[in-house]
GULUMTI-832716 format. One record per residue (C-alpha): residue number from 1; x, y, z. Coordinates in steps of 0.2 Angstrom, whole numbers, plus 5000, padded with zeros to 4 digits. Layout:
BEGIN
<node num="NUM" c1="X" c2="Y" c3="Z"/>
...
END
This chain:
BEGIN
<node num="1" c1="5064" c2="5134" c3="5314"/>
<node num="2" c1="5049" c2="5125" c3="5306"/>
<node num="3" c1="5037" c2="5115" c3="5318"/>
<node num="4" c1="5041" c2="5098" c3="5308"/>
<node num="5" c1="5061" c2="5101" c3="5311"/>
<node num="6" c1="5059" c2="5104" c3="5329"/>
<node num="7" c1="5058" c2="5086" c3="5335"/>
<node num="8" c1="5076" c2="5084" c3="5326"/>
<node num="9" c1="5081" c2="5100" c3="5339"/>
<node num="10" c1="5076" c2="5093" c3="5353"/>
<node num="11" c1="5085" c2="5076" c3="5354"/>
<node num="12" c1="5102" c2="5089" c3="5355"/>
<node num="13" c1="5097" c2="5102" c3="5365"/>
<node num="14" c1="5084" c2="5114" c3="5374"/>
<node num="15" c1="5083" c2="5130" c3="5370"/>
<node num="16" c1="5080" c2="5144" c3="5386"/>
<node num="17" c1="5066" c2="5153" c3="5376"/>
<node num="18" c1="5056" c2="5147" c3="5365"/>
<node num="19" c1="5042" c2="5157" c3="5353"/>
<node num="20" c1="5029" c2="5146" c3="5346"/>
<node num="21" c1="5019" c2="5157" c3="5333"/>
<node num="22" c1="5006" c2="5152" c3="5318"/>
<node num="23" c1="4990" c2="5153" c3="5314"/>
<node num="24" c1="4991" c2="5129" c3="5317"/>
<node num="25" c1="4981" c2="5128" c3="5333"/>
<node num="26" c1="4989" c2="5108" c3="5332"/>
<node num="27" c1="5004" c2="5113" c3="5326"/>
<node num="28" c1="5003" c2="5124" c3="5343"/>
<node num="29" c1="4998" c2="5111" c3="5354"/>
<node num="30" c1="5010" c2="5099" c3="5349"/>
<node num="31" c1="5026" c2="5110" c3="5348"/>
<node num="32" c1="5023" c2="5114" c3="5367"/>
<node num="33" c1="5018" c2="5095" c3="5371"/>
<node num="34" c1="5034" c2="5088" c3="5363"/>
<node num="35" c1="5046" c2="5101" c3="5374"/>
<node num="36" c1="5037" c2="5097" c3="5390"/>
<node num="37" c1="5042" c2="5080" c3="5386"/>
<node num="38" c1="5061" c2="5084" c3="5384"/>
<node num="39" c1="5059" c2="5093" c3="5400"/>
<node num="40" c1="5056" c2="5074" c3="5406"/>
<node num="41" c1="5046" c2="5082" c3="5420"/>
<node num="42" c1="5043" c2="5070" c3="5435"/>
<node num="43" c1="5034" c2="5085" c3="5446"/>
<node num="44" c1="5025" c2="5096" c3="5434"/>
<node num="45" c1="5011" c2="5101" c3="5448"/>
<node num="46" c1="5029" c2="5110" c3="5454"/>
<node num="47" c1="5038" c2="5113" c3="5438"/>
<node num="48" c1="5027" c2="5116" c3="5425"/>
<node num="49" c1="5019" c2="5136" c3="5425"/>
<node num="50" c1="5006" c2="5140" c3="5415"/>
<node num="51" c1="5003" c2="5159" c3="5412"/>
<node num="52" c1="4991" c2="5171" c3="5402"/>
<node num="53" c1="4997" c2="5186" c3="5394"/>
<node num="54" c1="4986" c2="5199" c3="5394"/>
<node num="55" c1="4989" c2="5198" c3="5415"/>
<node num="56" c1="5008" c2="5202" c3="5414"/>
<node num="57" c1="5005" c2="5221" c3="5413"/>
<node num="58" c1="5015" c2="5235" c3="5425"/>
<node num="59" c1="5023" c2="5227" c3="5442"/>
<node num="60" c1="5014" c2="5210" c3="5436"/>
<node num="61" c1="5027" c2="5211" c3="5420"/>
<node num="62" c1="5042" c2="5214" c3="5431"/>
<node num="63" c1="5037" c2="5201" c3="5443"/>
<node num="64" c1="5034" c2="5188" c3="5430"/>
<node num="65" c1="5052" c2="5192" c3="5424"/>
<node num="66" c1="5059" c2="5187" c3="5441"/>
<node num="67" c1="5051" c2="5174" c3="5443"/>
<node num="68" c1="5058" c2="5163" c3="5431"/>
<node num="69" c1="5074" c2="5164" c3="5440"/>
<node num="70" c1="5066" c2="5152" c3="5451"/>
<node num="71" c1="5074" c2="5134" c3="5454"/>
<node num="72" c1="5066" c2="5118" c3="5450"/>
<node num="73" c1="5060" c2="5107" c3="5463"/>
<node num="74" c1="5066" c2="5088" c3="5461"/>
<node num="75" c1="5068" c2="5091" c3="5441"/>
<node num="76" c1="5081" c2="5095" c3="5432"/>
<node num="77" c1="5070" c2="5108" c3="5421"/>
<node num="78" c1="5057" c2="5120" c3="5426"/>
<node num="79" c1="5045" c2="5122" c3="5413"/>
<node num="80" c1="5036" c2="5141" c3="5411"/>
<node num="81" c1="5021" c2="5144" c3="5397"/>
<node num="82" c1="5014" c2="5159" c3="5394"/>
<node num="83" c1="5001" c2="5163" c3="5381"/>
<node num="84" c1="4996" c2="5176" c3="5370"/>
<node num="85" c1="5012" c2="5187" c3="5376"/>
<node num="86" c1="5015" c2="5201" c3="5366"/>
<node num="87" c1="5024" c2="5215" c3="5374"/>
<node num="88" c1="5029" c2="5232" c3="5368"/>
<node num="89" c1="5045" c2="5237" c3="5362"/>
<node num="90" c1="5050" c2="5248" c3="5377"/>
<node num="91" c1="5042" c2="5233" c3="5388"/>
<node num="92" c1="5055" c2="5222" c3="5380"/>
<node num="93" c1="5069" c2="5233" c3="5382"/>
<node num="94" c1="5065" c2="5237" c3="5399"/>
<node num="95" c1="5058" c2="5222" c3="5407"/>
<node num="96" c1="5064" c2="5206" c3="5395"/>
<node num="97" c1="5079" c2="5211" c3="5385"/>
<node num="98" c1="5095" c2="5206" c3="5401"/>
<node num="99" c1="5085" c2="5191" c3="5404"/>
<node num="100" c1="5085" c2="5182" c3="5386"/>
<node num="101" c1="5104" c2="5188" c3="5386"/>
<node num="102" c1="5108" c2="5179" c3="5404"/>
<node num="103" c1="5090" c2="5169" c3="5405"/>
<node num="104" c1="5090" c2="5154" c3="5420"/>
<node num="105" c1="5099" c2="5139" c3="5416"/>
<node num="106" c1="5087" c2="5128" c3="5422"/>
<node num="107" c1="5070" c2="5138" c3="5416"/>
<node num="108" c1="5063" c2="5134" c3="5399"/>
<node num="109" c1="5052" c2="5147" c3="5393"/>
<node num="110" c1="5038" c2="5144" c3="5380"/>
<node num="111" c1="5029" c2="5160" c3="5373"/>
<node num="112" c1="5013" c2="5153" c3="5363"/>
<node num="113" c1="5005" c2="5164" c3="5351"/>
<node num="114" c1="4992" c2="5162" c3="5337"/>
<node num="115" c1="4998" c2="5176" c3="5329"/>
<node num="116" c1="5004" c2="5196" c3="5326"/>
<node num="117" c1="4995" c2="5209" c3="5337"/>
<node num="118" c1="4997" c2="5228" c3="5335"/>
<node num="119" c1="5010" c2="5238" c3="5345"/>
<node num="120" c1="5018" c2="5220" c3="5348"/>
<node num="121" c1="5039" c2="5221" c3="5347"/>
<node num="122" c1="5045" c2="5208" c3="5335"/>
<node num="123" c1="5049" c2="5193" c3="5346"/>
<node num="124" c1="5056" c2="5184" c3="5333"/>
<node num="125" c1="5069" c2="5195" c3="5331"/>
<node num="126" c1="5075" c2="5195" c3="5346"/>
<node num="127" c1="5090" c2="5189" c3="5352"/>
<node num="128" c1="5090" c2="5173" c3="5365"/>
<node num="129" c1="5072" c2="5169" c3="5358"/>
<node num="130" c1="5069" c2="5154" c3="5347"/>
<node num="131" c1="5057" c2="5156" c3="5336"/>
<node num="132" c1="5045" c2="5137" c3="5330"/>
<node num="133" c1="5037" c2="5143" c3="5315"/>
<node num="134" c1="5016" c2="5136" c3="5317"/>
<node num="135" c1="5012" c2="5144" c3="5302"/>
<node num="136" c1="4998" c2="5135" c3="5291"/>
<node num="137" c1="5010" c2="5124" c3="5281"/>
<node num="138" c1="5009" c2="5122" c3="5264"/>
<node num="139" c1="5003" c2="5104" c3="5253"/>
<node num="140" c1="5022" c2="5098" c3="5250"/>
<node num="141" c1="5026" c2="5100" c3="5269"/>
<node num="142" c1="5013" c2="5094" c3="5276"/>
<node num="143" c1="5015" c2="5077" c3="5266"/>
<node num="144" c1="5032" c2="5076" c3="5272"/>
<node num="145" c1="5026" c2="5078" c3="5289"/>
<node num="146" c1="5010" c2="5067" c3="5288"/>
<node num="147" c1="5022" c2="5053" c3="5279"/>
<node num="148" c1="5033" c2="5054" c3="5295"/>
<node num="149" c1="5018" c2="5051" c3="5308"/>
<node num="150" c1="5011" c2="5039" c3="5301"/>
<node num="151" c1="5027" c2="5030" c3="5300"/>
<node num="152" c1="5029" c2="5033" c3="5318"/>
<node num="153" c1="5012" c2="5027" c3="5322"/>
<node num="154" c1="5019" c2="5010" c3="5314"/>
<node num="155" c1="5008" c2="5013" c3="5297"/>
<node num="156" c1="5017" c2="5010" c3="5280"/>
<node num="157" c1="5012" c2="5025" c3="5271"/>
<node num="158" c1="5011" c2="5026" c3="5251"/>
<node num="159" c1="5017" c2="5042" c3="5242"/>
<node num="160" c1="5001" c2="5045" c3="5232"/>
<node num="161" c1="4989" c2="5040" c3="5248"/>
<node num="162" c1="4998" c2="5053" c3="5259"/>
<node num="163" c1="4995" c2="5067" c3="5245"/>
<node num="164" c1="4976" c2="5061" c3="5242"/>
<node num="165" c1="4974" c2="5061" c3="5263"/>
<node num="166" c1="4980" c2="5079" c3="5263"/>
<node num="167" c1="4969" c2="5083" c3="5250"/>
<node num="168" c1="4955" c2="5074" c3="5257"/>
<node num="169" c1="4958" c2="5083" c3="5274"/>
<node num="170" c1="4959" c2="5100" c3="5266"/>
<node num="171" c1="4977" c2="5103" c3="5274"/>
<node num="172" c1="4971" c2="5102" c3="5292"/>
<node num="173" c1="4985" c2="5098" c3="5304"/>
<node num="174" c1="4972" c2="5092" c3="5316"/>
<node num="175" c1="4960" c2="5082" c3="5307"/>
<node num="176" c1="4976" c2="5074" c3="5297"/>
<node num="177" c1="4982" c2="5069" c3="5316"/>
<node num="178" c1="4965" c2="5061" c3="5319"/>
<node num="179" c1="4961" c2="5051" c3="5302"/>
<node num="180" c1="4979" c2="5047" c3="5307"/>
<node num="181" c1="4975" c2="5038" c3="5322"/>
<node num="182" c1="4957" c2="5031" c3="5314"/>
<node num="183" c1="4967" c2="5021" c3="5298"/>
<node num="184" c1="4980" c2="5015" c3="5314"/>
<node num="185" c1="4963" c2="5006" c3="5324"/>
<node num="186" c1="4956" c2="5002" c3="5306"/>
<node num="187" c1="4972" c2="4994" c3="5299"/>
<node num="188" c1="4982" c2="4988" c3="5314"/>
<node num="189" c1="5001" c2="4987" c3="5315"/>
<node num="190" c1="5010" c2="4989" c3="5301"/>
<node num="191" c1="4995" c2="4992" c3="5288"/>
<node num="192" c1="4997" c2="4999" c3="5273"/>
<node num="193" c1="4990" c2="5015" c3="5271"/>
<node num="194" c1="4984" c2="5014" c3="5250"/>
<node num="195" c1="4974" c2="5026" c3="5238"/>
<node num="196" c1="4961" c2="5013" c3="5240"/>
<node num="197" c1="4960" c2="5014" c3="5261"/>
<node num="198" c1="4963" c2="5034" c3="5260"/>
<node num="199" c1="4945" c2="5031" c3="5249"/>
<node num="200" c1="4935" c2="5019" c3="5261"/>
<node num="201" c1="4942" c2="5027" c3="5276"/>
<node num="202" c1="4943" c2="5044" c3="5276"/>
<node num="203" c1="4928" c2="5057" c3="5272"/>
<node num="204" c1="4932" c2="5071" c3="5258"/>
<node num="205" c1="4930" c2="5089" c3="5265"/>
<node num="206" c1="4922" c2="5102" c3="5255"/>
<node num="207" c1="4936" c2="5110" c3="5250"/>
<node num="208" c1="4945" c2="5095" c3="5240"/>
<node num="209" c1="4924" c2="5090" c3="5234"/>
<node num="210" c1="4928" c2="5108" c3="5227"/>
<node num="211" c1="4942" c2="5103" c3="5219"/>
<node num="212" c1="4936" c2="5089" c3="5211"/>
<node num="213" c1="4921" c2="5098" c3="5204"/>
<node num="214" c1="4934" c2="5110" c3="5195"/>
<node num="215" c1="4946" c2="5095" c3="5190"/>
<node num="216" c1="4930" c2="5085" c3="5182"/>
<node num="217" c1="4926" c2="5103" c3="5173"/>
<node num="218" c1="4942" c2="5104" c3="5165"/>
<node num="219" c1="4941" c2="5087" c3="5162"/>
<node num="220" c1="4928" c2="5087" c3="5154"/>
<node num="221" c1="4919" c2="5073" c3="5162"/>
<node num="222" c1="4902" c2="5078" c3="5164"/>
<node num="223" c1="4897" c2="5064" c3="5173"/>
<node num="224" c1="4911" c2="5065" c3="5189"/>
<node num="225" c1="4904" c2="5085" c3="5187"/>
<node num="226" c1="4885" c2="5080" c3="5190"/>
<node num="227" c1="4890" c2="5067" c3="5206"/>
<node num="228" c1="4902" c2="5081" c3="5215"/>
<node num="229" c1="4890" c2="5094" c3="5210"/>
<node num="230" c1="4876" c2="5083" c3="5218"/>
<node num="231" c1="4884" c2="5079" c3="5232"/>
<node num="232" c1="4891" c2="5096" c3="5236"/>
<node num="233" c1="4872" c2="5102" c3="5236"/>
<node num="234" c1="4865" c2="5090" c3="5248"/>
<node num="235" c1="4876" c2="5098" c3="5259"/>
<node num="236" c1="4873" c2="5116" c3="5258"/>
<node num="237" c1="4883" c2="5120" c3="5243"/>
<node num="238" c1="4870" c2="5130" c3="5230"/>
<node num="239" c1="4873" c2="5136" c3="5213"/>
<node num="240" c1="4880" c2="5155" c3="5217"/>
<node num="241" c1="4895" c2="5143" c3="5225"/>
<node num="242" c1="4897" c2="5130" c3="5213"/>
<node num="243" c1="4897" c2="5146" c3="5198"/>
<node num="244" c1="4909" c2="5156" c3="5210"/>
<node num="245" c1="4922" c2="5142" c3="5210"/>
<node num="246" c1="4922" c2="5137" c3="5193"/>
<node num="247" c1="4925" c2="5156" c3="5189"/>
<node num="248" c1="4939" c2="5158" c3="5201"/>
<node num="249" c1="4946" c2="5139" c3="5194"/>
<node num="250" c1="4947" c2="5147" c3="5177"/>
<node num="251" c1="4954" c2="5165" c3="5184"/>
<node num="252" c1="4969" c2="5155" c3="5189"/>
<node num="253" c1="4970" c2="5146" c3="5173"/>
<node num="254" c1="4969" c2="5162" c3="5163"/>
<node num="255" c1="4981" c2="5173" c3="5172"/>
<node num="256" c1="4994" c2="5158" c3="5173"/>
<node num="257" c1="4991" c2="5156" c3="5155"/>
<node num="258" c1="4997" c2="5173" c3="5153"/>
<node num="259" c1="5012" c2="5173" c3="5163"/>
<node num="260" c1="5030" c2="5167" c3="5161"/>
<node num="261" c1="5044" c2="5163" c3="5172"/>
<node num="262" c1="5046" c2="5145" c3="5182"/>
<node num="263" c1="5034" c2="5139" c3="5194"/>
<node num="264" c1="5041" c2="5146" c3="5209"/>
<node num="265" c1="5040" c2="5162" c3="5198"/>
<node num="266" c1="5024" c2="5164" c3="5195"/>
<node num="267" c1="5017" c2="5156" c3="5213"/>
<node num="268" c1="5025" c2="5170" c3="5222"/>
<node num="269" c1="5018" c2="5181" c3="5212"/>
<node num="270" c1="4999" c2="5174" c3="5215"/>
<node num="271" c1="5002" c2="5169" c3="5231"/>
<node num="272" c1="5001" c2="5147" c3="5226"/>
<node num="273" c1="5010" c2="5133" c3="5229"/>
<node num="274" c1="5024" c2="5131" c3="5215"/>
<node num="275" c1="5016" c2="5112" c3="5212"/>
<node num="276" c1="4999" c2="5120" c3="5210"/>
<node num="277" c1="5006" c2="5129" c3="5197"/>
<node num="278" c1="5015" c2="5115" c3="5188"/>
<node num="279" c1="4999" c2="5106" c3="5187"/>
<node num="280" c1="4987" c2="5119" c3="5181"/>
<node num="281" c1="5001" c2="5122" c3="5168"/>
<node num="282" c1="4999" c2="5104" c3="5164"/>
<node num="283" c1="4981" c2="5107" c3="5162"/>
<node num="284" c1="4983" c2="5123" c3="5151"/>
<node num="285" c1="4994" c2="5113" c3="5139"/>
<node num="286" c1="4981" c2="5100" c3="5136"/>
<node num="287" c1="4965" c2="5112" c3="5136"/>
<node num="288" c1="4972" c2="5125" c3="5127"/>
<node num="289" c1="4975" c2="5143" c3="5129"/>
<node num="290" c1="4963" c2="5150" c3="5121"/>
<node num="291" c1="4951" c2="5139" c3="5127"/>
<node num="292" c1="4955" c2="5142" c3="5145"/>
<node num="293" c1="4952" c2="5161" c3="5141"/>
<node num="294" c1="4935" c2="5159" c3="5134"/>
<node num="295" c1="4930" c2="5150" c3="5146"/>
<node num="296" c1="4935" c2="5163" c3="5158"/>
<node num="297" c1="4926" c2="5176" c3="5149"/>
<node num="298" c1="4910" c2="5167" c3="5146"/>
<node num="299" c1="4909" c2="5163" c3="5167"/>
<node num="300" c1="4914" c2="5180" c3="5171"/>
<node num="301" c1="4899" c2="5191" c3="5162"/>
<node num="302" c1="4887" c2="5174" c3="5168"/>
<node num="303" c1="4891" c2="5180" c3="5185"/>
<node num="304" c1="4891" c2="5197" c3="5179"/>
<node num="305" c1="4872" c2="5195" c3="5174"/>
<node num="306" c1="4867" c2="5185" c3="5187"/>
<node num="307" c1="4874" c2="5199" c3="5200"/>
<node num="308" c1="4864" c2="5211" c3="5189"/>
<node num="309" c1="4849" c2="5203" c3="5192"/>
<node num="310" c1="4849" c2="5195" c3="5173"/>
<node num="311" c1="4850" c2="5181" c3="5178"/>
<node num="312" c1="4846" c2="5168" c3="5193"/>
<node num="313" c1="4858" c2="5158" c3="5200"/>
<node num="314" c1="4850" c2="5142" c3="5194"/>
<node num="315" c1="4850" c2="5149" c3="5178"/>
<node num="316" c1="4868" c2="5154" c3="5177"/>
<node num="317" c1="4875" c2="5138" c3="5184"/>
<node num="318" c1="4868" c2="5129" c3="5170"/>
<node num="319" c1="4874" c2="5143" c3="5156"/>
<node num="320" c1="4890" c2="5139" c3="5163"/>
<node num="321" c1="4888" c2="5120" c3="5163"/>
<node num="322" c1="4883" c2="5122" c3="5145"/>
<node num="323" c1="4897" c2="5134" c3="5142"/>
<node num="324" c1="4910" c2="5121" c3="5149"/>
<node num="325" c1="4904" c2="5106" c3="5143"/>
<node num="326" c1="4893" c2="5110" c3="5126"/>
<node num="327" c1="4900" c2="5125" c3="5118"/>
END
């Protein structure tokens, strides 16, 4: 299951065994935090088990196994986590296979990793294991989610401030979580999270400053373009950057420019989000096609020549801003 469905899960059951993998430290974090708590531990220096993987090797493995069989002391649930646990195929046969097909009734057993290691068996695919997908999620879902906790937190989120926050927070569970918790202190019970707060309130990262910069380029608003491109610098952004992003901007216009099929289609196919893709085709539309590919070339053999030594980097950021803007 996703991370944002297993909250739904777990007001109807508890799973015996549980595998909490992605690359979402928070997502991580917060997956294990919300199980304990429908353990509803009332003696967790007893109950709740913390392991590290890379000790459950040999005898150590074998003994681990056993012990979750163990009974909980004045709880209903005994919780076990163990972390960055990724045994081989002949260990799981051998060792964990006839547990996750009888395991203890009254053990849950978390397995928290950040990810695939090689020689690993596949836990997800094993039977008895449930597997809460951590992945880095995508824009769509994570405004979902962020939509939700802020309702919980007794905000009163708008659609287009939730999207701007994620874009703001450059997709980052974590930050999203504490800006979250900033606008509750900032606005109070039941404040309404706007555009306008998401503006005041919460700083822009890099990435989404990036973003701008492109969108103010294709825009065609050369002022928004010299603020961002400002701002950006002041903060350890330089020219090879700024040149580098407005080339790959326009790479992605170009090849989509080129391509048919839906959006879903095509994102597969580059590896986007299918709404990234319906907006860049918005942007194609209005630009042009032709357009978009000159501008591609002119930014490609820019950086060509300034990787050649032809040009400086100064000097080929402001080709391309003359390119972009004047041409």
């Amino acid at each position: 299951m996703k991370f944002t469905e297993l909250s739904k899960s777990l007001k109807e059951t508890l799973f015996p065994i549980y595998l909490i993998e992605g690359e979402e430290a928070y997502f991580r974090a917060h997956a294990v935090k919300s199980i304990r708590a429908a353990c509803g531990l009332s003696q967790p220096l007893l109950n709740d088990v913390r392991e590290e993987g890379e000790t459950l090797k040999g005898d150590r493995l074998a003994a681990f196994r056993d012990s979750l069989y163990a009974m909980p002391f004045f709880d209903e649930w005994r919780l076990v986590r163990v972390y960055d646990f990724y045994p081989t195929e002949r260990e799981w046969e051998s060792v964990f296979k006839n547990y996750a097909a009888a395991p203890c009734p009254s053990t849950v057993l978390l397995i928290v990793n950040g990810g695939k290691k090689a020689g690993a068996c596949d836990l997800k695919k094993k039977k008895g294991v449930t597997f809460v997908d951590c992945a880095r999620a995508n824009e769509e879902t994570l405004q979902k989610w962020l939509f939700s906790l802020m309702r919980r937190e007794g905000l009163l989120p708008e659609s287009d401030a939730v999207e701007l926050m994620v874009r703001y927070c450059a997709l980052n569970a974590a930050r999203l979580k504490k800006e979250t918790d900033k606008l509750k202190l900032l606005l109070g019970e039941g404040g309404r999270v706007t555009c306008a707060a998401v503006e005041e309130h919460i700083e822009r990262d890099t990435e989404y400053k990036v973003y701008e910069l492109t969108q103010a380029a294709s825009a065609g608003n050369f002022t928004a373009f010299s603020e961002i491109l400002s701002d950006l610098m002041k903060k350890g952004f330089d020219e090879n950057a700024a040149l580098s992003a407005l080339l790959s901007h326009y790479r992605t216009l170009s090849e989509i420019s080129e391509m048919s099929g839906s959006d879903g289609e095509i994102a597969a196919a580059l590896g986007m989000n299918p709404y990234a893709v319906k907006k860049n085709r918005e942007l194609i539309a209005r630009l042009k096609k032709d357009r978009v590919q000159r501008r591609f070339r002119a930014l490609y053999e820019l950086s060509c020549k300034m990787r050649g030594g032809l040009l400086t980097k100064t000097g080929a950021l402001d080709a391309a801003v003359a390119k972009i803007f004047f041409d």
